[in-house]
N, C-alpha and C positions, 0 to 999 in steps of 0.2 A: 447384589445391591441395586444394579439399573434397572431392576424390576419396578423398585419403590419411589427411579428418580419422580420428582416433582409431583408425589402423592399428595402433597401438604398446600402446594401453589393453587390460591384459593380460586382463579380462573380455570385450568385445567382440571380440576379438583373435582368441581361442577360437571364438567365435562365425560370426566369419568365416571361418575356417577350414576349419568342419566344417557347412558348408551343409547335408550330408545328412543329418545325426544331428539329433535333438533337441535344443531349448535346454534343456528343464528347467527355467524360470522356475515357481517356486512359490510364492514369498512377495511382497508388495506393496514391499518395498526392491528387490528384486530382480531385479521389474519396472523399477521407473524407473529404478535403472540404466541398464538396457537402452534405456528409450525416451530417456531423457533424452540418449545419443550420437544416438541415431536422428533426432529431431526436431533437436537443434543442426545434426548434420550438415548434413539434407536439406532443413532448414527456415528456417536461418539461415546458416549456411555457403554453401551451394549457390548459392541467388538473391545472397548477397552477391559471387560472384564471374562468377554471370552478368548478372545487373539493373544497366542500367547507370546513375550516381550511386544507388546503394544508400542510401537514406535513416537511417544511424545514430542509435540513440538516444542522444537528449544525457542525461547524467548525471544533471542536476536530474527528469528525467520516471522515473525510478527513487527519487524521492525522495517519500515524502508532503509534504503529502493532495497525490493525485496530481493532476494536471492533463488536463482535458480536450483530447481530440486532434484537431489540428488537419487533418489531414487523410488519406482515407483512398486507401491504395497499392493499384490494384485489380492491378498486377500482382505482386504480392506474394503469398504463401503465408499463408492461415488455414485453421483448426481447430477441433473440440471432442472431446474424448473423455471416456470414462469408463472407469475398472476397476474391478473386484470382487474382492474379497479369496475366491471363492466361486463355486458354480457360478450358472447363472441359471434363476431358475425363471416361464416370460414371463407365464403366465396372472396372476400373483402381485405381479410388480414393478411400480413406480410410476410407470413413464414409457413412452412408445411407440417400438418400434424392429423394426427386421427383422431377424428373427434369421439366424442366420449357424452351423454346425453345424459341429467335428471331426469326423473319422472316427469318430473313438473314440464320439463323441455316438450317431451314429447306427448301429453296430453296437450300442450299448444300448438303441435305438429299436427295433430291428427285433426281438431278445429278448422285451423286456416290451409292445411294441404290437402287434395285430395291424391294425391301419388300413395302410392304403394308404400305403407308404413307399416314397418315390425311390430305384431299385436304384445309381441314381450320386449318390452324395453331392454330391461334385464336380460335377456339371453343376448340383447344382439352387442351391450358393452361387453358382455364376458367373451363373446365370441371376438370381438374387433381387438381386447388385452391377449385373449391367448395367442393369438397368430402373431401378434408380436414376442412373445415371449418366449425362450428357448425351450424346447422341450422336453428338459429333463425336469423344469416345474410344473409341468401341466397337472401332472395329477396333484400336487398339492395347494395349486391355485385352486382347483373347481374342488377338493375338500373345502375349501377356506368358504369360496365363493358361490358355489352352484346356486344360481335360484335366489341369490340374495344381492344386494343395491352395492356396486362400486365407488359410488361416485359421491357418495356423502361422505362429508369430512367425519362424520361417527366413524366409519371405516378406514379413513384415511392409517393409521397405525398398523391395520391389518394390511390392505396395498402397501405400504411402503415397501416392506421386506421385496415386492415382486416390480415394484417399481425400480428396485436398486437394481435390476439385475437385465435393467432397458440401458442400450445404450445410448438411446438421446432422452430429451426433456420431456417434466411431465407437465400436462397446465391447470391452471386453477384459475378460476372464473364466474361471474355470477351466474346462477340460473335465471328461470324467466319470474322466479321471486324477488330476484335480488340480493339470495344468500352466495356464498362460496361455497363450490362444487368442483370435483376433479373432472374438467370439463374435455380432456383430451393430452392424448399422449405420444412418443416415442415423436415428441417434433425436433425438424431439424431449425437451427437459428440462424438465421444468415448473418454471415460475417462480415461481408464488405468488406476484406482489410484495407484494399491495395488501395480503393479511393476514400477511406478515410483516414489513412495516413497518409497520405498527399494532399489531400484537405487540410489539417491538422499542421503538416510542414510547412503548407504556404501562410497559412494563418499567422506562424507565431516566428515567421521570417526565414526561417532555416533551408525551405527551397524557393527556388525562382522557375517558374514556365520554360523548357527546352535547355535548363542549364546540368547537364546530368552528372558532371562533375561534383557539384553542390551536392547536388542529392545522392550520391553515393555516399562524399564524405560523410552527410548528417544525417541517414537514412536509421543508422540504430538508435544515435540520441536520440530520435523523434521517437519511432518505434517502441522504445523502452518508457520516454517521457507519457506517452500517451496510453498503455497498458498502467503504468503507475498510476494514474491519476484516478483509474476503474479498478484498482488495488492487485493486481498482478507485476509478477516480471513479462518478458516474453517467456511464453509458455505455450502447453498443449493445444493443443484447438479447441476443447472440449470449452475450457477457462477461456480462450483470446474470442471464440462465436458470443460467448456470454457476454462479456466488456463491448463487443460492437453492437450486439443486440440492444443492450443498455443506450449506448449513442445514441442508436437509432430510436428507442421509444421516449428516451427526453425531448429528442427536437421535435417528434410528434406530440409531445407536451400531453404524456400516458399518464395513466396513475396505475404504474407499477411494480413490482417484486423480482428483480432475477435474482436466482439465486444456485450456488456450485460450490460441490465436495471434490475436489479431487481425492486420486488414490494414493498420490504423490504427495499433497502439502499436509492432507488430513485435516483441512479447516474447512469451516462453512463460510464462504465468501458471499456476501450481501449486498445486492448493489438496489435501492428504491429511489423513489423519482421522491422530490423533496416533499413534505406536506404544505398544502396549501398557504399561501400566505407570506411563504417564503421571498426575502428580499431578491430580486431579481438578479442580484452579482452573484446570490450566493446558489442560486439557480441553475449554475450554468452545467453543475456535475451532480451524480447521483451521490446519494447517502453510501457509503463503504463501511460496512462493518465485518468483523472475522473473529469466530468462536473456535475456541479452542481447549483440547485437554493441556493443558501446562505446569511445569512441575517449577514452585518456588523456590528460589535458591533459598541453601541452608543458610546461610548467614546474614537472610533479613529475618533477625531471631526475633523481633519485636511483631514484624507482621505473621510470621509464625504461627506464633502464640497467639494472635488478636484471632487469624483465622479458624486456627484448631478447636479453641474456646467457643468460636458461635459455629461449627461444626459447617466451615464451608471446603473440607476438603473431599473430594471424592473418595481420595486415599490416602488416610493419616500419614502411612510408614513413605511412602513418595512425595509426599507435603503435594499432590496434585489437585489444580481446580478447575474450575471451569472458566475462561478468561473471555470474557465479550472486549476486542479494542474496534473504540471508532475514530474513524481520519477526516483529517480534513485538506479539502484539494487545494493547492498552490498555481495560480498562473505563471506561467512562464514570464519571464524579463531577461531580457540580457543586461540590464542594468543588476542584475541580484550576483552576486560571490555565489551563492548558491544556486547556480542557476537550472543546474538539474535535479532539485529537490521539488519534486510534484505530491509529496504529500507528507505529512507530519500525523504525530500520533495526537488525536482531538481528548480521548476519554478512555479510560480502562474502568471494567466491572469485574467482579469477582460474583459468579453467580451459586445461589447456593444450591447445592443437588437435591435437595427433598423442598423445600418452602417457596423457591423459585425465587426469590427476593434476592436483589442487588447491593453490593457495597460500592462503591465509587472513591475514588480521588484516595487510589491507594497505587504504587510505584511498583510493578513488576519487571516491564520489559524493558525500561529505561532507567534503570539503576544505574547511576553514574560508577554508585562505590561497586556494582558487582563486574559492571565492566571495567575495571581499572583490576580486578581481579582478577579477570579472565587474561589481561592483555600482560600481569606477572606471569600466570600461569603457561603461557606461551613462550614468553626471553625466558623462563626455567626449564622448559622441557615438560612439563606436565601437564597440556593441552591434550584430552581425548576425544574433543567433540571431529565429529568428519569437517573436514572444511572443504569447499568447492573454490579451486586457483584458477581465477582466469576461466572459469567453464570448460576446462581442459584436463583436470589433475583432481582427482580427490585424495587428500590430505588426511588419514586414520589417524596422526598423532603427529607430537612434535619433538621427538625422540631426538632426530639428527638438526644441526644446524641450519641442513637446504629447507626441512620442511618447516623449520622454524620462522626463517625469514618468509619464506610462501605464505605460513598462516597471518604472520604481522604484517605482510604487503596485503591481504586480504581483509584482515582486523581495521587496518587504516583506513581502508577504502569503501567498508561497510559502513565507517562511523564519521567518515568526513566533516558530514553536515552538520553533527552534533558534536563535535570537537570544536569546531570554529564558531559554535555559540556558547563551552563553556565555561564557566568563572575561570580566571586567572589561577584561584585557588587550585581547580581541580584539573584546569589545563598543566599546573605547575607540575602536581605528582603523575602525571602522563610523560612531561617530559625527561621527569625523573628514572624511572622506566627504563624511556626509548633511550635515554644518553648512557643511561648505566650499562646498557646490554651492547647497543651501535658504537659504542666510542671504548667500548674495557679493550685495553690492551691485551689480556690473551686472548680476543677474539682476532685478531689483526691478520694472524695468519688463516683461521678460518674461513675468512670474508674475503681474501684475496684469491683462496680460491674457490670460493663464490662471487666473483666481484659482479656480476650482473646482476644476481638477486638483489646482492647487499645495494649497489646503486639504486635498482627500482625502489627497494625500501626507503633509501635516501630522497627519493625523489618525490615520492606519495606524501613523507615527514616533512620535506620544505615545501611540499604545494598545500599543504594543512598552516603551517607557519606563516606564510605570506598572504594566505584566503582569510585569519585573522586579521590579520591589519588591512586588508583591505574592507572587511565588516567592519570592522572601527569608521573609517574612513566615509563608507554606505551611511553610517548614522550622522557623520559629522556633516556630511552634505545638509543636512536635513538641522542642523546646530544641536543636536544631542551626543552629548557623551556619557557615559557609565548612566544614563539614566535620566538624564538633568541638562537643562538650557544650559548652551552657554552663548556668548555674544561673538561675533562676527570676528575682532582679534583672536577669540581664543581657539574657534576657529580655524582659521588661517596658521596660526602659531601650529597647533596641532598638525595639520595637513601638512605641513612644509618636513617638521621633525619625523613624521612619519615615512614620508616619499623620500625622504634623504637614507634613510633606513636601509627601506624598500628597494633603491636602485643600487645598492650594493649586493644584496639577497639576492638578485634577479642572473645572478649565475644559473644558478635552476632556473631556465626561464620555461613560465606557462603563458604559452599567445591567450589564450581566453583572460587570464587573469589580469596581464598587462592593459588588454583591451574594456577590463571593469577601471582602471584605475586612471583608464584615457578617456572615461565616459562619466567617471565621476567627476575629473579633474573639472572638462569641461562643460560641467554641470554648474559649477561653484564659480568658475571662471564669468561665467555667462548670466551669475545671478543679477537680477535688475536692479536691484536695492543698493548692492555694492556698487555695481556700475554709476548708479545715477548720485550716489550721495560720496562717493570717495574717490571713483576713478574718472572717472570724462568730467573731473571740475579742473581749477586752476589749483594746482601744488599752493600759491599765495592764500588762496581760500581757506585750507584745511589747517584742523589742529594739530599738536602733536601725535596725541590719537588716531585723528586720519592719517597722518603722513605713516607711522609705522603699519597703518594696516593695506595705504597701498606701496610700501614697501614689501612686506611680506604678500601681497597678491602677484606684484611682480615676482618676487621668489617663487611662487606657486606657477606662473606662464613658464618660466627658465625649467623647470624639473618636468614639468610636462612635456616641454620641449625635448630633454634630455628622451626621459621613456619614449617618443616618438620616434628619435634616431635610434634609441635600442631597437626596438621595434624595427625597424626598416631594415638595420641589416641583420637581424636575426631572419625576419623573411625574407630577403632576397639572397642569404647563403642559405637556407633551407631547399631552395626554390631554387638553387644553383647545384643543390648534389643530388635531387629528387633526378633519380632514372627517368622519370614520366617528364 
């Protein structure tokens, strides 16, 4: 069937047609068009229908913060490339790579140089490809290629296969026409980690100059914060060169393309510099997108059906498609409950295998009802996806009760961020779940002797339960609740029942969480409006109205004050038993 993908897609269609003309790619959309058939096809279609059990990405690993991958498919197809919105000028650019020439290049070489230049173009690219490439393809490159043009994207489907088998990037770039050409290959990207994540830490407050205490503590949050925001975990080097690469050619304000398969995730990770025009805040990160084969759960039996009927499955009997998700970046705040969420899901497409056409604004990876599914299928024992515990244990199933807790101390921790955003409704039957399994009496003995697991489990469940109400809290600063104004009492009224709540729960105590709720408090405390119209006047002055609302603002100083002293001596006995 990947013979026929996107025979129908009326852009590539063209394309295929007319092998012998030019393509004309001139602009950076209009490139990835192009690659974007190219790479699903030959990259993800192809091995799925020859590699046999094709390893699918399960739906949650499209989901942030992403999870580290468990294992890596060496018969599988990876990648790196790069494009330029522009010609390339080598002595000049910032990374190393062999360059690779059009025609057209070097009839403007032979004009303006008089140095010694190759009268066969063509022999001296196929000569600069082989010597990079391993030699058990030689003979079947110079079949392919002997005597004929590399470097036209008309070829580019025939290269690939010998490009997949480089282990660094390949590039693409304008010639001296202006079209896109595979302008040079086997580059390496420079990484920069070490001073761009201490750039990055001191930026967004987490390290301070010669404090290396600090920066040990915070070195992974950043680390991990900052690969997320270029849509990885901490990963391979192949993926982490790529995401710095990217860094680097935005603040050079490029107009670019990286892009990376691993062998491990099996997605196409997408990282372009914004298109023009673009508001400046929202300029500060590349575009992130990731294609993937993904197999729909059976029980969204309505989108099923809508899919199968307009024939967007690759493979009916696996209900699998082709799944394009785009993210969008988050700034760091430490005012945010969420504060290590760098990226959310922007847009899901389902693309379809022969006509290339997209559907949009349909629900796969973020199915509330199918993870609420997943997380029964877990408290019952019939969980069979691998789970990764702590990046330490991989988890086959959830047979016994140890691995059962592992999986839902892990479940918890992947879904944080989307747990503490959602409805009451759906948060209810979540709790319903976690209380029926954590709290059944003939678990008791179980769990006691587990009692480690079972407390982390505990622990992850009240830091999800207390991160809600302090997002409540996040909107009421701002006088929004469930959606809707409210006024300055109600408010206040709110805040007060909630923190009263709150300083009971704080058994479990989380220091980052208490410190949102000392940053809110004194957020609201410090608003100018209240102050000037209800607190710094004369009690004689004010109405009924005012008096209860700087009643309950002083209620609101006393409970902050309360959290303060929790606070203190929670870190000063932490800080009394720490060996260090």
């Amino acid at each position: 069937m990947w013979e026929k993908a996107f025979s129908q897609a009326p852009g590539y269609q063209r394309i295929e047609k007319n092998k012998s003309q030019t393509i004309g790619l001139k602009t950076l959309e209009e490139l990835k068009d192009f690659i974007d058939f190219e790479h699903i096809k030959y990259c993800l279609l192809k091995p799925y229908f020859e590699v046999k059990d094709y390893p699918l990405v399960e739906a949650r690993e499209l989901l942030p913060s992403f999870e580290v991958d468990l294992y890596e498919y060496k018969s599988l197809p990876g990648f790196s490339m790069v494009a330029f919105e522009r010609q390339l000028n080598s002595f000049q650019e910032i990374f190393q790579f062999d360059a690779l020439h059009s025609l057209s290049d070097w009839e403007e070489m032979q004009v303006q140089d008089t140095c010694s230049v190759e009268e066969n173009a063509i022999a001296t690219n196929i000569r600069t490809f082989q010597s990079r490439l391993p030699k058990r393809y030689h003979a079947a490159f110079l079949s392919e290629f002997e005597s004929k043009n590399i470097c036209s994207m008309q070829s580019y489907d025939r290269i690939l296969p010998f490009l997949l088998e480089l282990e660094r990037a390949h590039v693409i770039a304008h010639d001296s026409t202006g079209e896109f050409t595979l302008q040079g290959m086997y580059a390496s990207l420079p990484s920069n980690l070490d001073s761009e994540l201490k750039q990055f830490g001191l930026k967004i407050g987490k390290f301070k100059p010669g404090n290396n205490l600090m920066y040990e503590c915070n070195r992974l949050f950043v680390y991990q914060f900052m690969m997320e925001l270029h849509g990885f975990p901490i990963v391979s080097e192949r993926r982490t060169s790529s995401a710095m690469f990217a860094i680097r050619l935005l603040r050079q304000h490029e107009r670019f393309i990286v892009r990376v398969l691993g062998q491990s995730d099996r997605t196409i990770t997408t990282m372009m510099s914004p298109p023009p025009g673009t508001p400046r805040r929202l300029a500060k990160y590349p575009k992130v997108e990731k294609t993937a084969l993904v197999q729909v759960h059976e029980n969204q039996k309505d989108l099923v059906e809508l899919l199968k009927d307009q024939g967007f499955f690759v493979d009916d009997k696996k209900r699998v498609v082709i799944l394009r998700v785009t993210y969008q970046q988050h700034d760091y705040s430490p005012k945010n409950v969420r504060e290590d969420r760098a990226l959310s899901v922007l847009r899901q497409e389902v693309i379809h295998p022969i006509t290339g056409r997209t559907i949009e604004n349909l629900n796969i990876i973020q199915n509330v009802r199918n993870m609420i599914l997943r997380l029964n299928d877990i408290v019952r024992g019939e969980y069979r996806i691998p789970v990764n515990y702590k990046r330490s244990e991989i988890i086959e199933s959830t047979d016994t009760h140890e691995d059962r807790l592992k999986a839902l101390y892990t479940w918890l921790s992947k879904h944080m961020h989307r747990i503490v955003d959602y409805s009451d409704d759906y948060y209810s039957q979540i709790v319903r779940v976690l209380d029926g399994y954590l709290l059944a009496p003939d678990n008791y003995g179980i769990f006691n002797d587990h009692y480690e697991l079972h407390q982390e489990v505990w622990s992850r469940y009240g830091q999800i339960q207390q991160a809600r109400k302090i997002r409540i809290l996040e909107d009421l600063r701002n006088r929004k609740y469930k959606g809707e104004s409210i006024s300055y009492h109600r408010m206040l009224e709110l805040m007060t029942e909630i923190l009263n709540e709150l300083k009971f729960e704080i058994v479990n105590y989380f220091d980052r969480l208490v410190v949102k709720v000392l940053i809110i408090g004194n957020d609201v405390v410090s608003d100018s409006y209240l102050l000037r119209k209800y607190i710094q006047v004369d009690d004689k002055t004010l109405s009924p109205y005012g008096h209860d609302i700087k009643k309950m603002y002083q209620q609101l100083v006393m409970l902050l004050d309360e959290f303060r002293s929790i606070r203190k001596s929670r870190t000063a006995s932490s800080s009394s038993s720490s060996p260090f």
